[in-house]
C-alpha atoms as one frame of an Amber mdcrd trajectory, in Angstrom:
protein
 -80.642  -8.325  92.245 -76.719  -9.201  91.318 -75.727 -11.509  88.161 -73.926
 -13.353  91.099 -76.654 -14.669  92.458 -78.913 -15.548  89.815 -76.501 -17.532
  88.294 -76.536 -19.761  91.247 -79.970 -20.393  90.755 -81.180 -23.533  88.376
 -83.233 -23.085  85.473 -86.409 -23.911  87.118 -85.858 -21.080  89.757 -85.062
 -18.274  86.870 -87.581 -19.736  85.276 -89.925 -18.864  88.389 -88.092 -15.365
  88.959 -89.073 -14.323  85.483 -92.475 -15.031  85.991 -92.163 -12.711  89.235
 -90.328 -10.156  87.528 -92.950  -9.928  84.897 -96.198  -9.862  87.350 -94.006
  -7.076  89.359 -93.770  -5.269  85.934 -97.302  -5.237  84.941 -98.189  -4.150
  88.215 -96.144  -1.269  88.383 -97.419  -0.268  84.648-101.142  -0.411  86.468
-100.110   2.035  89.132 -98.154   4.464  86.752-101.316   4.752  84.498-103.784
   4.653  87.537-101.158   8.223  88.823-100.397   5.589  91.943 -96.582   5.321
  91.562 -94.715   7.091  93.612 -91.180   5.717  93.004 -90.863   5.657  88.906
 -87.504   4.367  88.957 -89.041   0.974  90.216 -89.756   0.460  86.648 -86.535
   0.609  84.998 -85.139  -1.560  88.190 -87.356  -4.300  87.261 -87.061  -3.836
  83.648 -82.884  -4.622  84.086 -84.032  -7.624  86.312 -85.741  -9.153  83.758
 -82.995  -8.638  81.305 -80.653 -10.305  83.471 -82.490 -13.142  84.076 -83.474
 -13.605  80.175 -79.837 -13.292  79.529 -79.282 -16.416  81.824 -81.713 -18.551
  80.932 -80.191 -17.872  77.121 -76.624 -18.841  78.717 -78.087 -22.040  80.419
 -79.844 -23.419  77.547 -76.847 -22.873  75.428 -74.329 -24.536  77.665 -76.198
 -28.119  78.650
């Protein structure tokens, strides 16, 4: 996911995208420890995700 496009979104919708990001996360942490991930750079990918959206939501609630 590009910077581009979440800053688009509204709070609200980052807001609901972290929430996403961080259900995705703990669900690929279950599969890693269960030996059902395949694709272990999934992990990082989401990781970055989340760290872009945090960094938004920190830019929109500094800015109102």
């Amino acid at each position: 996911m590009k910077a581009t496009e979440l800053r688009a979104k509204d709070k609200p919708a980052l807001d609901k995208e972290l929430q996403d990001l961080l259900r995705a996360q703990f669900s690929l942490r279950m599969q890693k420890g269960t030996q059902q991930l395949t694709n272990t750079s999934q992990i990082r990918k989401v990781r970055r995700d989340i760290a872009r959206v945090r960094t938004l939501l920190t830019e929109k609630g500094q800015t109102k």
